[in-house]
C-alpha positions as MATLAB code, in Angstrom:
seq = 'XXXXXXXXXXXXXXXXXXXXXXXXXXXXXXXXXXXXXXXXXXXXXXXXXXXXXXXXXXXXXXXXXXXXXXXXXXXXXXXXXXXXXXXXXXXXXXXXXXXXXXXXXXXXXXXXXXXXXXXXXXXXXXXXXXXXXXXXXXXXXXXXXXXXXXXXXXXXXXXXXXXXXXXXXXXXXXXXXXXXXXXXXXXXXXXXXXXXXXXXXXXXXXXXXXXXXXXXXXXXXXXXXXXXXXXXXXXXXXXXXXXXXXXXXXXXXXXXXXXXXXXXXXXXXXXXXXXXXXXXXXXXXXXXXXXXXXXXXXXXXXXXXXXXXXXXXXXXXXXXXXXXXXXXXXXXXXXXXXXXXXXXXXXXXXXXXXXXXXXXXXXXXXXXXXXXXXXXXXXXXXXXXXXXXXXXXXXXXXXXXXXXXXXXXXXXXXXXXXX';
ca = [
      72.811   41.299  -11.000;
      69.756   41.381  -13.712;
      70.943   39.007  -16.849;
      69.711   40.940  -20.082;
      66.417   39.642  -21.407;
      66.977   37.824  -24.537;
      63.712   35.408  -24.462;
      61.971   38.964  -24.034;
      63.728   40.705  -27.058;
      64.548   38.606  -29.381;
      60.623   37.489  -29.755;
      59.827   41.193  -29.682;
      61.886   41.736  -32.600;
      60.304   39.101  -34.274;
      57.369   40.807  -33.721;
      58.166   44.580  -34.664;
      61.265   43.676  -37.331;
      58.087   43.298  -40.161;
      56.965   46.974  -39.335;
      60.382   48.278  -39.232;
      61.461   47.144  -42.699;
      57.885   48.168  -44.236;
      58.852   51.366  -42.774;
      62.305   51.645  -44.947;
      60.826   50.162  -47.782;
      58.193   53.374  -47.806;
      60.906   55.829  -47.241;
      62.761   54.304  -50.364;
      65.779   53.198  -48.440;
      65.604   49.813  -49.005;
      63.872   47.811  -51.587;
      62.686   44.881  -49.514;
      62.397   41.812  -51.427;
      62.091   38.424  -50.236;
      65.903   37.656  -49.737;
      65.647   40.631  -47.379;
      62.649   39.341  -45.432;
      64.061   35.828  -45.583;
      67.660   37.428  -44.263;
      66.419   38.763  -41.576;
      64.361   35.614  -40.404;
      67.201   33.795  -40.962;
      69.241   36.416  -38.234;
      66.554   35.869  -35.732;
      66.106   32.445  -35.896;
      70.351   31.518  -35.790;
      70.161   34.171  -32.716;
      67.962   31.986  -31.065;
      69.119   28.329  -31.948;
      72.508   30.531  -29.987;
      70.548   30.932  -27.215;
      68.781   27.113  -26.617;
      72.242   25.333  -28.522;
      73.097   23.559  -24.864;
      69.490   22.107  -24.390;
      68.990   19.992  -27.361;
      68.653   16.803  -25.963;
      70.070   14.004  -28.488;
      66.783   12.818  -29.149;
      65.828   16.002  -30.769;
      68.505   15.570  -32.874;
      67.965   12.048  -34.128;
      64.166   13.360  -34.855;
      65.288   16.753  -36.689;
      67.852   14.501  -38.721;
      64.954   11.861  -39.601;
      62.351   14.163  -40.743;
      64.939   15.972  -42.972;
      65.934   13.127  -44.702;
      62.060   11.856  -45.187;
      61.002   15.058  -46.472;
      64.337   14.643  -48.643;
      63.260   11.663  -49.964;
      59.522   12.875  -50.702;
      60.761   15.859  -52.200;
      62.609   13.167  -55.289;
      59.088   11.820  -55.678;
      57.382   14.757  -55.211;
      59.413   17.911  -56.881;
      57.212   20.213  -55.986;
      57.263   19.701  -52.256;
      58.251   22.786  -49.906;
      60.789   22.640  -47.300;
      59.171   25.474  -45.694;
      57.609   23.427  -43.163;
      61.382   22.994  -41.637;
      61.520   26.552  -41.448;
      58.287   26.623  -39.170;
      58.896   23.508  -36.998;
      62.541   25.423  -36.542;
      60.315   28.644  -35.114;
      58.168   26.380  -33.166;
      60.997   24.362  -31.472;
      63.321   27.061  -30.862;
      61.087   29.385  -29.470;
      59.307   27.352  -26.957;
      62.525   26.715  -25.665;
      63.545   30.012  -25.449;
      60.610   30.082  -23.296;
      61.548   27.129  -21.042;
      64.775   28.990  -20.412;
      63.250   32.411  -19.757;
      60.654   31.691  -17.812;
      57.285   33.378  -16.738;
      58.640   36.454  -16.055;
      60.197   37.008  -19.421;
      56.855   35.765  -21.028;
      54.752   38.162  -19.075;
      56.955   41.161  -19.942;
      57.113   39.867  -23.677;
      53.350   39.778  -24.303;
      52.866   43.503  -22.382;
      55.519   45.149  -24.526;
      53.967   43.841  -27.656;
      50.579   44.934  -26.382;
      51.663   48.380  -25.965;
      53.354   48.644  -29.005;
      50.386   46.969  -30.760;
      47.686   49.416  -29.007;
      49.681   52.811  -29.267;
      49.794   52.111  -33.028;
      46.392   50.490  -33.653;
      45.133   54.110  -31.742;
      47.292   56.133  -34.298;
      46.058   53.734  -37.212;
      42.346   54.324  -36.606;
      42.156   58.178  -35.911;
      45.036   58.834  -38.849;
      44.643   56.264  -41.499;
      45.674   58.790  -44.017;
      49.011   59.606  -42.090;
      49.912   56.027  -41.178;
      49.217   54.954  -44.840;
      52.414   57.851  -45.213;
      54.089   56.345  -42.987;
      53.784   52.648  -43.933;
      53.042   51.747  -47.239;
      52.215   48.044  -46.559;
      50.778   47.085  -49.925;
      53.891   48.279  -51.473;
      55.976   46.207  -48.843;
      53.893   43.393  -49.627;
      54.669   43.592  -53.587;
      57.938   44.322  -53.029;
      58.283   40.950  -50.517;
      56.090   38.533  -52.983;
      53.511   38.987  -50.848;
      51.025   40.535  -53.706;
      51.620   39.823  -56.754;
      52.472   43.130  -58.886;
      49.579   42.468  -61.289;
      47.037   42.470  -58.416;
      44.653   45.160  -58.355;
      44.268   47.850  -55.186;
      40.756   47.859  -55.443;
      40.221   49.743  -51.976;
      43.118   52.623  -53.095;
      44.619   52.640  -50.390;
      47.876   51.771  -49.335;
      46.857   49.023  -46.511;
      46.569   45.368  -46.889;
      44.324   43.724  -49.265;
      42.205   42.819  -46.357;
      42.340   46.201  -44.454;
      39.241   47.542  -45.727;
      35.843   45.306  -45.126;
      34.418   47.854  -48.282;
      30.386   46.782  -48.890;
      30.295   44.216  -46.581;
      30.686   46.043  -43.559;
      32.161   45.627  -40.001;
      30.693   43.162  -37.974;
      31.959   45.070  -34.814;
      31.206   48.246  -34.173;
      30.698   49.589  -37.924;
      29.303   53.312  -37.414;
      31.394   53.992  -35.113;
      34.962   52.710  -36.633;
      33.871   52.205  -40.392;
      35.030   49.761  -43.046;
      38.746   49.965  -41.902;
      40.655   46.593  -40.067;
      43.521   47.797  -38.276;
      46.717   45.949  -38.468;
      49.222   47.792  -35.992;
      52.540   46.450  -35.788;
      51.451   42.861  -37.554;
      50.867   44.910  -40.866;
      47.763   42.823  -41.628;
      44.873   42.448  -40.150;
      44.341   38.783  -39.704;
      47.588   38.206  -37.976;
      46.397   40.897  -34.941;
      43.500   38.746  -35.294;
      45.583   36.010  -34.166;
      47.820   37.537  -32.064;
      44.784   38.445  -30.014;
      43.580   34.833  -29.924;
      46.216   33.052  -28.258;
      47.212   35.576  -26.064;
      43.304   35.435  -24.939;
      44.033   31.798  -24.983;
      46.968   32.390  -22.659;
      45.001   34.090  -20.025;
      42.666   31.438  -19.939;
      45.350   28.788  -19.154;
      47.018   31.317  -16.649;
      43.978   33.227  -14.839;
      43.435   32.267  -11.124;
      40.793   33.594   -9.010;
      43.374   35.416   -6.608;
      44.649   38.972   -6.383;
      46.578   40.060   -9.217;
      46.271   36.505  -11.309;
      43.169   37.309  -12.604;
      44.736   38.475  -16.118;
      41.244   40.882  -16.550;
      43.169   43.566  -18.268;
      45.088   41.507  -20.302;
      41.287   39.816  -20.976;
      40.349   43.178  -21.744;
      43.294   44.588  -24.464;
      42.575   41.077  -25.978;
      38.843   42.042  -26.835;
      40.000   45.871  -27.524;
      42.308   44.242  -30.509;
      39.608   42.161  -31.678;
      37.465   44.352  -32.363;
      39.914   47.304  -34.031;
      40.724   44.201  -36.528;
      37.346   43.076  -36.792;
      38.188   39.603  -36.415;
      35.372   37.112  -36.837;
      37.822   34.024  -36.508;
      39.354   35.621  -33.317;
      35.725   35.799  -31.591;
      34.823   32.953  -32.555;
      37.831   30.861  -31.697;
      38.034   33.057  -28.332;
      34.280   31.334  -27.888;
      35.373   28.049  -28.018;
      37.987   28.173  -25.865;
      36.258   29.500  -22.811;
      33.944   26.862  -23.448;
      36.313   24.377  -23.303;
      38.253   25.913  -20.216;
      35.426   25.600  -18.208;
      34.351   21.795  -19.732;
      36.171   18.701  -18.681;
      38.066   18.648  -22.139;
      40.382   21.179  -20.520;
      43.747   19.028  -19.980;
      42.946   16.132  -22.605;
      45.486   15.162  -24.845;
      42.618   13.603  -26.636;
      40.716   16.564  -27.157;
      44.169   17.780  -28.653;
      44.699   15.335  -30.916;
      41.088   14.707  -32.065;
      39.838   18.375  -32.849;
      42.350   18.743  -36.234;
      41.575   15.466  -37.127;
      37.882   16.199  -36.521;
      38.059   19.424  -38.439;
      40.472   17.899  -41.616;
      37.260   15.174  -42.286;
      34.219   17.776  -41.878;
      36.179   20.206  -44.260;
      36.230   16.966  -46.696;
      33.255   16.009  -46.062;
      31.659   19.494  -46.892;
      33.560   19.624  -49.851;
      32.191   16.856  -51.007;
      28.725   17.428  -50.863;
      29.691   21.545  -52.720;
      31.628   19.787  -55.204;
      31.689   20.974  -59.011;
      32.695   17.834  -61.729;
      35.139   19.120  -63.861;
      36.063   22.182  -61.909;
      39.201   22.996  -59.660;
      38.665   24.366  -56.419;
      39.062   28.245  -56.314;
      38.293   30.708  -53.854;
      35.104   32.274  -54.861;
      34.418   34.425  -51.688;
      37.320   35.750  -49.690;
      35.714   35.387  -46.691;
      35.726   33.460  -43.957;
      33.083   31.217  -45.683;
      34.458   30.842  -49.167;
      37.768   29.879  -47.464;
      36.309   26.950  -45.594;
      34.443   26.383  -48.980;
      37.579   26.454  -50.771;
      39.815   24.210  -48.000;
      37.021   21.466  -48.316;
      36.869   21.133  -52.059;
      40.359   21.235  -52.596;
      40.987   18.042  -50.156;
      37.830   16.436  -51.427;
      39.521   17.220  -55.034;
      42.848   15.127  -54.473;
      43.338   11.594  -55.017;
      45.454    9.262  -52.427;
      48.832   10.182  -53.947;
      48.182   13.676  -53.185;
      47.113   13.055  -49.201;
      50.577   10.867  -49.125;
      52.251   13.738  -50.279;
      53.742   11.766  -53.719;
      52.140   13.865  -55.383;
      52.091   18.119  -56.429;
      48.502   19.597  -55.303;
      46.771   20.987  -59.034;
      45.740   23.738  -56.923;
      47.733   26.394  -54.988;
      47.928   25.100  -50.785;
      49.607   28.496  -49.027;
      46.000   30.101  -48.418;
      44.700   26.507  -47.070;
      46.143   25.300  -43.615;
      45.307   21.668  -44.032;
      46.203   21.106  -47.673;
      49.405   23.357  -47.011;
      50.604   20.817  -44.067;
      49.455   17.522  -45.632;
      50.596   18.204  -49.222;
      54.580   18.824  -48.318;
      54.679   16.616  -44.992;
      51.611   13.251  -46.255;
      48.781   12.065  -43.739;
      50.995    9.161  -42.362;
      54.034   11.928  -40.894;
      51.402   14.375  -39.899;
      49.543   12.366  -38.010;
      53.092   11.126  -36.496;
      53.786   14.974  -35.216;
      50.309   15.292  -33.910;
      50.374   12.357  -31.769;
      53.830   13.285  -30.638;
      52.534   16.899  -29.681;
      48.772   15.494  -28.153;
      50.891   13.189  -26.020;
      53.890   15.018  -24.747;
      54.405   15.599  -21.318;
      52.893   18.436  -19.131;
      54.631   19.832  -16.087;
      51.390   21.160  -14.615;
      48.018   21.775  -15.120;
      48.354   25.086  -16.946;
      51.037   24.144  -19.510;
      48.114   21.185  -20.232;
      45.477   24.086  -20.356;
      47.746   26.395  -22.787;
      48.466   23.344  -25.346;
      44.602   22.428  -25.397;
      44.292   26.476  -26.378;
      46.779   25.948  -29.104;
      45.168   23.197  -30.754;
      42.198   25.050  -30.408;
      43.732   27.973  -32.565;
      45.542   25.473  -34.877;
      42.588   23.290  -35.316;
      40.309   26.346  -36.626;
      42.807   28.304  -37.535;
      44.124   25.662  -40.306;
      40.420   25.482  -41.888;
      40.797   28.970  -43.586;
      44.781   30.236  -43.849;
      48.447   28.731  -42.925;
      49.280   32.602  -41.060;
      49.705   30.766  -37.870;
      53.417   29.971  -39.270;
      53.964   33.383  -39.839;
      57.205   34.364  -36.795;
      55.524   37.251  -35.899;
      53.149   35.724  -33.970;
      54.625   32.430  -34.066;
      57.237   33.495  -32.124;
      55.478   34.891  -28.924;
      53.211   31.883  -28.944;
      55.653   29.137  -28.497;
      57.707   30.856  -26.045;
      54.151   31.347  -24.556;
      53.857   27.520  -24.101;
      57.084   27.194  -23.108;
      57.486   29.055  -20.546;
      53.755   27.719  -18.636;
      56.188   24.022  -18.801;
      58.488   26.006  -15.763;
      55.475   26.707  -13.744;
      55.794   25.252  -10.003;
      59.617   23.857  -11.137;
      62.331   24.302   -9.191;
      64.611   26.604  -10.847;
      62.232   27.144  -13.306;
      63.557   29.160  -16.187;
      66.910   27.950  -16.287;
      68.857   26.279  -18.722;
      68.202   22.703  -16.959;
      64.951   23.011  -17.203;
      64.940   23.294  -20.730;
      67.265   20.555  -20.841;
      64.918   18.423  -19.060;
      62.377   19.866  -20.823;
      63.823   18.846  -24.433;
      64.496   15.671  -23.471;
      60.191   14.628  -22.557;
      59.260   16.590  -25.626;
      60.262   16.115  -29.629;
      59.914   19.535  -32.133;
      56.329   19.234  -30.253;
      53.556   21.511  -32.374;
      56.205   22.450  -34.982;
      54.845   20.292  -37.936;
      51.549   19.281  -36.316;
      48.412   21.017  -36.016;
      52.539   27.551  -42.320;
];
């Protein structure tokens, strides 16, 4: 008898639940403010902490408990640190264990549904902007959530994400034939497709084998289809660098995975530094892929040592800066704590080593513009991505006592290093 795939839906409904309340919100059914957004992470999440309750090890518990209470204790010194980092360590952990438990075959049929669903829209989306705009009114969604603030100007008059619309700059992919337009699908902006396309790319890569029906080409494929629909410049670029490094040495080095966001974190500075403006705060100027990295590097080149400890509030604004976002609510000492403790955790083979070297890939460059790597609806899919490459070759693999065993090598690994 088939058990009912819950790895398989519940991280599908993290990834369609976005779409489906945009959806309401444009009929008028709902007015879909935060609390409702928040609500309805909040259902997922407890559905899933259900599903992995019997494989937390006690271990994971004694961590979880300590890094509450030190982010506790910053947050007296430091008022205006977030606890949202919980929330995304809390996505992280759960999920890859959700993955552990599944298994490959739950992963596999997890990132195809989400492909279709992702492609049948992103085909409606292109040839009937005007329609799907109808249908989904995402900058309203987006206002109504906090997403936008209500005094922001729709410059591109359209109802589509503030980045949905390249205007004068122009595609870099493709641009006479598909125009300005970035389609979003089922992720509602464009960047997160962007990333969705990236580590399932990164996925394949860590997967692939040169034998019949391994070879993930389709899947290799879709990835490169959803690229360039979103006319992702990150996502090609990061895509790059990965296949460089699967076929380097670097492949299965936990030093290569702790190194690159340490690597990236001092350039950033350091090119901050030498753009820096005396007696100006950091502001985007350009919002771009450039004027972000601009903007990441002055702002940590901008903060004194209290600041980098976390004691004290950023002047500036940290959600649209990875980096900044991480070290200003968790400090460089506890950061650097998690990364170690997710560089250095155990493999179970060679392609669970080859997927986390692809995640801190994505984090790593991912961090230097944005903190949408948080976001659950790719989150989600990612981690149980990782998780379930830990069951490869294990006997049993994608039961239970795996992830029991599993939990027990590994703490909240990825959660708060690399929203």
């Amino acid at each position: 008898m088939k058990t009912f795939p819950v790895g398989t839906s519940l991280v599908v409904l993290c990834a369609v639940f976005n779409v489906f309340l945009c959806f309401v919100s444009t009929r008028g059914w709902v007015f879909t403010s935060s609390s409702v957004v928040a609500a309805a992470e909040m259902l997922i999440l407890i559905a899933g902490f259900l599903v992995i309750r019997k494989t937390i090890s006690r271990r994971i518990m004694i961590f979880s408990t300590l890094s509450v209470m030190y982010m506790i204790g910053a947050k007296m010194i430091n008022p205006e640190l977030s606890f949202k980092l919980i929330h995304d360590a809390a996505i992280a952990y759960i999920f890859y264990q959700i993955g552990v438990i599944s298994g490959m075959r739950q992963a596999r049929q997890a990132i195809w549904i989400i492909m279709i669903l992702t492609l049948t829209l992103a085909v409606f989306e292109i040839f009937n902007p005007a329609v799907f705009g109808q249908i989904l009114n995402i900058w309203q969604y987006y206002v109504q959530k906090g997403g936008i603030s209500t005094t922001a100007i729709n410059y591109s008059q359209t109802t589509f994400f503030a980045s949905g619309d390249r205007g004068g700059v122009g595609r870099t992919f493709f641009p006479s034939l598909l125009g300005p337009h970035r389609v979003s699908s089922i992720f509602l902006e464009p960047v997160s497709l962007g990333n969705y396309a990236t580590f399932v790319f990164g996925w394949c890569l860590a997967t692939c084998r040169n034998r019949p029906g391994q070879r993930q080409i389709l899947l290799f494929i879709l990835c490169f289809v959803c690229i360039v629909l979103t006319d992702s410049r990150f996502a090609s670029a990061c895509c790059a660098l990965m296949a460089l490094i699967r076929i380097s040495p670097l492949r299965s080095s936990s030093f290569t995975v702790l190194l690159m966001p340490v690597i990236a974190t001092v350039l950033l500075t350091v090119a901050g530094s030498l753009h820096e403006i005396p007696g100006w705060l950091p502001a985007i100027k350009s919002d771009d892929f450039s004027g972000r990295l601009l903007f990441s590097g002055q702002l940590l080149n901008y903060w004194n040592l209290s600041q980098w400890m976390a004691f004290a509030p950023s002047p500036v604004y940290t959600a649209d800066t990875g980096y900044a976002y991480i070290l200003s609510n968790l400090g460089l000492p506890f950061s650097l704590v998690c990364l170690v403790m997710f560089a250095f955790s155990k493999n179970n083979n060679q392609t669970a080593a080859m997927m986390k070297t692809c995640i801190a890939v994505y984090f790593a460059t991912s961090l230097c513009i944005g903190a949408s790597i948080f976001s659950i609806k790719t989150a989600a899919l990612l981690w149980m991505l990782y998780g379930a490459t830990q069951t490869i070759g294990s006997p049993g693999a994608g039961g239970k006592a795996a992830a029991r065993k599993a939990g027990e090598d590994r703490t909240l690994q990825g959660g708060f290093s690399s929203r």
